[in-house]
N, C-alpha and C positions, 0 to 999 in steps of 0.2 A: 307150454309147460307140461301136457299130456304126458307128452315121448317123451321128457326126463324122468320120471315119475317111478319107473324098475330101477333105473340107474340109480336114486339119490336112495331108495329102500336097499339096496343091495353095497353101496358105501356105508350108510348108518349101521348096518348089521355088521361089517367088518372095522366097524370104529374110524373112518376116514374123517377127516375135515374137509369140509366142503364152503368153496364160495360159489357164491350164483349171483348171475350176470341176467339183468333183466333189463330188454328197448325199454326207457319210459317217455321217450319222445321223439318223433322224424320230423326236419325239415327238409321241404323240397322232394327230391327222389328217394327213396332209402330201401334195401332188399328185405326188411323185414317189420314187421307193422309192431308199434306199442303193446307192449305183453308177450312179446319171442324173449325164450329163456336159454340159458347155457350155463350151466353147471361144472365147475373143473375140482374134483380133489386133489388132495395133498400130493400127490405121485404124478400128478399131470393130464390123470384121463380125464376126458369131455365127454359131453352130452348134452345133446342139442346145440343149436344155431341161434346168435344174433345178426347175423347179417349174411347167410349164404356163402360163406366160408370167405368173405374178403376181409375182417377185420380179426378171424379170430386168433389167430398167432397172439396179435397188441392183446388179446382179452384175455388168453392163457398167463401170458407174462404177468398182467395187472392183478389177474387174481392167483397167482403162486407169491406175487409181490404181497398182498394183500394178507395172505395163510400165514407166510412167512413172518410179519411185523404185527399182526393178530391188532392190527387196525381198526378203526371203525369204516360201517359202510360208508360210500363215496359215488358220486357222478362221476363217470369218464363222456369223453365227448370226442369222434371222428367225425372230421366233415372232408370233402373236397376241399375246402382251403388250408386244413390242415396238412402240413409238410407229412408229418409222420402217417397220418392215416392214406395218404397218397401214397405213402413207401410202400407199404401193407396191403395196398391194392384197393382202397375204397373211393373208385372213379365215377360214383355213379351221378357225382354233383350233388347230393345232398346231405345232411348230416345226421347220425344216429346218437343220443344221447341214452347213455346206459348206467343202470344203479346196481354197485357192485357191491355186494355185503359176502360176511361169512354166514353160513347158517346153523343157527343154535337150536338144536334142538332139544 
């Protein structure tokens, strides 16, 4: 959450919306441990990693998805038996469970 931390100060100062993508659970293998954050605003830019770049395409979409219907937060879930997070590149056999919110500040 460190290394996002210029990024989401420098979005709030230009009035961005911002949703943030945080691991809050690994089964099995997973590239990045409970508590890896990722941040996307409204325009698309990123910061920081949930998964060592193999799921975050699915996590840009989910949270422009997300900005766009000003939804409430949500679980997303890739695993290896998932179709889609196999499309996306997440082979590493295990599953990453991630909690997607907007952030209000």
């Amino acid at each position: 959450m460190k290394e996002i931390l210029n990024d989401l100060e420098r979005w709030k100062r230009q009035g961005k919306r911002i949703a943030l993508a945080r691991v809050v659970d690994v089964e099995g293998s997973g590239p990045r441990l409970p508590g890896a954050a990722m941040a996307v605003n409204q325009d698309g830019e990123v910061a920081g990693s949930v998964s060592g770049g193999c799921v975050e395409g699915a996590v840009v979409t989910e949270a422009l998805g997300l900005l766009e219907t000003k939804g409430p937060g949500k679980l997303v879930t890739f695993g290896y038996s998932d179709d889609d997070a196999f499309a996306v590149g997440l082979t590493c056999g295990g599953t990453i469970h991630l909690f997607l919110e907007e952030l209000d500040w």
